[in-house]
C-alpha positions as CSV (number, residue, x, y, z in Angstrom):
1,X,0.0,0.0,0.0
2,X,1.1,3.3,-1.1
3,X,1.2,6.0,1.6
4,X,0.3,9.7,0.5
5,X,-0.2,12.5,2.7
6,X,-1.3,15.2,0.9
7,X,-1.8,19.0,3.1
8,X,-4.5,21.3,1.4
9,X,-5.7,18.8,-0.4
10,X,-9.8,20.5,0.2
11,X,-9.3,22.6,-2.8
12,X,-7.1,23.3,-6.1
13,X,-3.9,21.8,-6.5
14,X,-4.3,19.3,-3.6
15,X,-7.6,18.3,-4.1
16,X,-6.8,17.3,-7.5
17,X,-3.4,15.8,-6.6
18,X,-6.1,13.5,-4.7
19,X,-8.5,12.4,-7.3
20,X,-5.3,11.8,-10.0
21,X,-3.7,9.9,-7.1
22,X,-6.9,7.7,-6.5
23,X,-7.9,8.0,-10.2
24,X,-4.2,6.0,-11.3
25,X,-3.8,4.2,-7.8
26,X,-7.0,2.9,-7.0
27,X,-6.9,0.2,-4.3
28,X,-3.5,0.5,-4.1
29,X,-3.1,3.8,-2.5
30,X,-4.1,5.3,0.7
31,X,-4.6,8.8,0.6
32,X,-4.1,11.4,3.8
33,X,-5.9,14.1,2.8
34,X,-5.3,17.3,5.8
35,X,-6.6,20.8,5.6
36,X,-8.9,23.4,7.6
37,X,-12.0,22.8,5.7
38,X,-13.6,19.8,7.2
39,X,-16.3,19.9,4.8
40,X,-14.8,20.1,1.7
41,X,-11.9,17.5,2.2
42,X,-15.2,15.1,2.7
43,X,-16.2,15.8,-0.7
44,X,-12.4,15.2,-2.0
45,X,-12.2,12.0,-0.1
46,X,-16.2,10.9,-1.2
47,X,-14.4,11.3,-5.1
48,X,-11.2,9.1,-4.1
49,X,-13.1,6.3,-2.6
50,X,-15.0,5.8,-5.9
51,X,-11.9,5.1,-7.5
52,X,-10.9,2.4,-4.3
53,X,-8.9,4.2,-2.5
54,X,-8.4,4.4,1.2
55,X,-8.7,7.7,2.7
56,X,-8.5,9.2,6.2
57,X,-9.5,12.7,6.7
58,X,-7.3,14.8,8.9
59,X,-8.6,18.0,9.6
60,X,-5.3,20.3,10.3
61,X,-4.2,23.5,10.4
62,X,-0.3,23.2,9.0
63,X,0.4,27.0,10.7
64,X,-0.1,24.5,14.4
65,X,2.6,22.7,15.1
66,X,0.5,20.2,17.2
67,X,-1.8,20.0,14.1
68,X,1.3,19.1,11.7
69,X,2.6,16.5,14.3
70,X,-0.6,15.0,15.2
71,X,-1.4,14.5,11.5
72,X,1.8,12.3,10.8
73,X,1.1,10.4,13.9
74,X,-2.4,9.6,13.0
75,X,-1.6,8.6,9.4
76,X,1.0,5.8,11.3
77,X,-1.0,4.8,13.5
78,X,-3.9,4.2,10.7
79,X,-1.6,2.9,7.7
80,X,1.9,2.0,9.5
81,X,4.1,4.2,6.8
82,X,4.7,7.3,4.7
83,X,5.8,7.0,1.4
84,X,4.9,10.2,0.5
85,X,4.9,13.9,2.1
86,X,3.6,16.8,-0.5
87,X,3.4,19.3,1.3
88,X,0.9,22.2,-0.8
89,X,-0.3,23.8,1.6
90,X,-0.2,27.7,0.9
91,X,-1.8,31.1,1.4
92,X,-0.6,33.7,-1.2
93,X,-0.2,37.7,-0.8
94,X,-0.2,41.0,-3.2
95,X,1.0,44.0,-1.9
96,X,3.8,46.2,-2.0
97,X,6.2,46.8,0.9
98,X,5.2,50.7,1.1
99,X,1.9,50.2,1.4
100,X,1.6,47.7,4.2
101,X,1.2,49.5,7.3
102,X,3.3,49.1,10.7
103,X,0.0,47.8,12.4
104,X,-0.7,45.5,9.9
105,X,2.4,43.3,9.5
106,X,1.3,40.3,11.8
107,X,0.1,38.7,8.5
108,X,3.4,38.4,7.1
109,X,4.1,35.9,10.3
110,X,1.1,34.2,9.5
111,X,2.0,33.5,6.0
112,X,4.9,32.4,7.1
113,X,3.5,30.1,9.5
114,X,1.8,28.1,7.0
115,X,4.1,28.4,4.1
116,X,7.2,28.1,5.6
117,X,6.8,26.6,9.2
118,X,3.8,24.4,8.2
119,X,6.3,22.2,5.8
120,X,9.3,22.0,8.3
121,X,7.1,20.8,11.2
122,X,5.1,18.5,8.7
123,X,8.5,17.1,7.2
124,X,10.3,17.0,10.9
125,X,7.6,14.7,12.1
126,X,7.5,12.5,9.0
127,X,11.0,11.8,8.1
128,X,11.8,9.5,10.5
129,X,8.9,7.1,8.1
130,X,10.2,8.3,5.0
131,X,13.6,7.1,5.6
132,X,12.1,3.8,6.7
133,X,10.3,3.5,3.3
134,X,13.3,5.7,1.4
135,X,10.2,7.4,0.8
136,X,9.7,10.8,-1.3
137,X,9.2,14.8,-0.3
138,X,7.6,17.2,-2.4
139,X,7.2,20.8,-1.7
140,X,4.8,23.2,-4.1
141,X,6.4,26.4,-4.2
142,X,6.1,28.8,-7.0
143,X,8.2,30.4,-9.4
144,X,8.1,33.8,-7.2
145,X,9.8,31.6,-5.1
146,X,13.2,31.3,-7.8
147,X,12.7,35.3,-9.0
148,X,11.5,38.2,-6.7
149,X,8.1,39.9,-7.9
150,X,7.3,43.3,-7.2
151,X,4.0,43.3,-5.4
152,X,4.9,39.5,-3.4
153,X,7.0,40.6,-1.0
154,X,6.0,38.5,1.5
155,X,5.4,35.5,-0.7
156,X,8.8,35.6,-2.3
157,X,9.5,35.9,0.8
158,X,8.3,32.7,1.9
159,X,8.5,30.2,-1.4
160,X,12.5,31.4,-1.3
161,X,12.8,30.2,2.5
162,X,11.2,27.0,1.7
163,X,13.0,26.0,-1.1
164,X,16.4,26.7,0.9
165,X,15.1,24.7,3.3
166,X,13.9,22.0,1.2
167,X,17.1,22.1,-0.8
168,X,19.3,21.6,2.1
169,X,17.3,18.8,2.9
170,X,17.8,17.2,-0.2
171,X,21.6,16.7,0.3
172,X,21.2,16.2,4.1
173,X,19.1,12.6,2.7
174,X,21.9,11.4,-0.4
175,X,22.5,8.8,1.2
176,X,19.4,8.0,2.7
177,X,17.3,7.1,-0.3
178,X,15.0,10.0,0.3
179,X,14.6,12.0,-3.2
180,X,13.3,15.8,-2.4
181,X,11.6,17.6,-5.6
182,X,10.4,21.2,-5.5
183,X,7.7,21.9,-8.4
184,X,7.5,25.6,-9.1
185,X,4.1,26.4,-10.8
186,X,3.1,29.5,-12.3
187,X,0.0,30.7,-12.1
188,X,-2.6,28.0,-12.3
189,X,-6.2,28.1,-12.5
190,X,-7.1,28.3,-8.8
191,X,-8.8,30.7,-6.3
192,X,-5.2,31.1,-4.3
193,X,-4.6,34.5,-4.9
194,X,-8.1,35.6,-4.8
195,X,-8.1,34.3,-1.3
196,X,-4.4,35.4,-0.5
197,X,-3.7,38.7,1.8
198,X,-3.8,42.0,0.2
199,X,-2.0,45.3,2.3
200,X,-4.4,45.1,5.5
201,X,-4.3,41.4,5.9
202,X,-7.7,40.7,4.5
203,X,-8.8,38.2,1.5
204,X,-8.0,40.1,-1.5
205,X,-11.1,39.3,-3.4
206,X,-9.1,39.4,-6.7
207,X,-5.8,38.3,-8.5
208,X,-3.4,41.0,-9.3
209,X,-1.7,38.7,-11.7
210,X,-3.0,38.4,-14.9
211,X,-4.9,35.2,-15.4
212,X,-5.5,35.0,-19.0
213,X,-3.2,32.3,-19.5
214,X,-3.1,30.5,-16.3
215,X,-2.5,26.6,-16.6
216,X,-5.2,24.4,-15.8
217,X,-5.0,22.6,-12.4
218,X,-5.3,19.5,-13.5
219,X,-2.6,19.7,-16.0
220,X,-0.1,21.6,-13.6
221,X,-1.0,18.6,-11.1
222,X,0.1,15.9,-13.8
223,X,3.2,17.5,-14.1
224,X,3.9,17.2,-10.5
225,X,2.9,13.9,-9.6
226,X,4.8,12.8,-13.2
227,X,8.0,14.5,-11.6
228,X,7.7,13.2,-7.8
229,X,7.4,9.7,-9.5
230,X,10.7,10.0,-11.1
231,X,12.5,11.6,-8.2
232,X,12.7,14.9,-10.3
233,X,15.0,17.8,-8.4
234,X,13.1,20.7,-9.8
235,X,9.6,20.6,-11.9
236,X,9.3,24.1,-14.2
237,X,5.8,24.0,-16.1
238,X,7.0,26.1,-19.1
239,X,9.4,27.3,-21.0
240,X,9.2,31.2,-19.4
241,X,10.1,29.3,-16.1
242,X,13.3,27.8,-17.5
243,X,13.6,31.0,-19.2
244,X,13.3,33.2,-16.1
245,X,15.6,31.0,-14.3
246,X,18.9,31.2,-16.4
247,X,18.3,34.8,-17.4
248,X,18.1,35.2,-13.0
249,X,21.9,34.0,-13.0
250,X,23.1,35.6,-16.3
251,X,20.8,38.5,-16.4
252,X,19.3,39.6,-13.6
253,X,19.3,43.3,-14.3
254,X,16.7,42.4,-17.5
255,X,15.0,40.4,-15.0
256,X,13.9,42.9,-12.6
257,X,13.3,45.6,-15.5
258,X,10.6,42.8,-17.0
259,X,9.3,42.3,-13.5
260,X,8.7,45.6,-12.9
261,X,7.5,46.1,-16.0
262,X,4.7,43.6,-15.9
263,X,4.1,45.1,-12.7
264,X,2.9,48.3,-14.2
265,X,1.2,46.8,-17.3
266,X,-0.9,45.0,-14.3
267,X,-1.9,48.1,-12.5
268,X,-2.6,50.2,-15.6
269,X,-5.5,47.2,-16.7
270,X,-6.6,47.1,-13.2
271,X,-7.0,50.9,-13.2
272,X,-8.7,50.4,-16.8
273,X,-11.0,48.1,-15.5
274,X,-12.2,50.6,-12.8
């Protein structure tokens, strides 16, 4: 039996990461499927059992440490391994620096909590399982988390400090059979940033990144689970990630004049569309 716990799996990437899991799995996977939304993970795990898969619902809140800790311990005590640890969950943010005000920078803490501290405590508690099964990490960053975007500060931020994290990791497990890949969407077809934190902390209510041509969930989800099979380092979803990524180290002047330039193209149709 194959092992997968899955964190935010009640909506977008996760939840669909569940239903390809259980969809190509069937009775041979056991799915761990942990967020806040109690409700909505039911429905994700109702989908997965169709397809014969086992699922346990494990209502968690990843920016608790005794929710991260508890989770890992319940899915050994149910299923008696990990193979697998993707750890997805997120909250995103769009604001610049200047206009987040003194009183209102507790939120970049609790963005961290989740997006950062929510995937150490998760992978602290598991790895002692996943070496047992020379099992497999995957974290879902984002490709603000390789280049800095004007207007995700505090996401950058964030995505950057996991993927040190996760790429230490990586060469900390060589030699124990533990393969670490970090998948780096763009943006995807999701209500993420709608949801994420705007300057006072709240639910933005909108994108501020074009959306146009984001990548549909499930096919952004096939490319993950396709690279955490094959014990990928790195998953880039398209060639303006690959692109962004060597002009970073051999460019990186162009690269912060196209940032900020898509910046400004984003806040003159915003202001068009008012």
């Amino acid at each position: 039996m194959n092992v997968i716990v899955i964190t935010g799996a009640s909506d977008g990437i996760g939840a669909e990461m569940a239903k390809q899991l259980a969809q190509t799995h069937g009775q041979g996977v056991a799915l761990v499927l942990a967020a806040r939304q109690v409700a909505k993970l039911d429905a994700v795990a109702i989908g997965c059992r169709q397809h014969g898969a086992q699922v346990l619902c494990v209502p968690t809140d990843v920016s608790v440490r005794a929710d991260c800790e508890a989770l890992i311990a319940q899915t050994v005590t149910q299923f008696g391994r990990i193979d697998t640890l993707i750890n997805n969950a997120g909250i995103s943010a769009h604001a610049l620096l200047q206009d987040v005000e003194a009183a209102h920078l507790a939120w970049y803490e609790e963005l961290m909590q989740v997006n950062l501290w929510g995937t150490i405590w998760c992978t602290h508690a598991a790895l002692p399982h996943l070496k047992a099964s020379r099992g497999r990490i995957v974290a879902v960053s984002s490709l603000a988390g390789l280049v800095g975007v004007p207007g995700r500060t505090a996401y950058c931020t964030s995505k950057f400090a996991m993927n040190g994290f996760m790429e230490a990791l990586r060469t900390e497990l060589l030699s124990d059979g533990v393969s670490v890949t970090i998948a780096y969407p763009g943006v995807v077809a999701t209500d993420i940033r709608r949801r994420g934190f705007n300057a006072l902390g709240q639910p933005a209510g909108s994108s501020g990144l074009s959306e146009d041509k984001a990548m549909p969930v499930d096919v952004c989800v096939q490319k993950i689970l396709q690279g955490a099979e094959r014990r990928q380092r790195d998953v880039l979803m398209s060639p303006i990630a690959h692109l962004g990524r060597w002009l970073k180290l051999l460019a990186p002047s162009r690269v912060d004049r196209m940032a900020w330039a898509a910046l400004k193209s984003q806040i003159h149709s915003a202001e068009q569309r008012c």
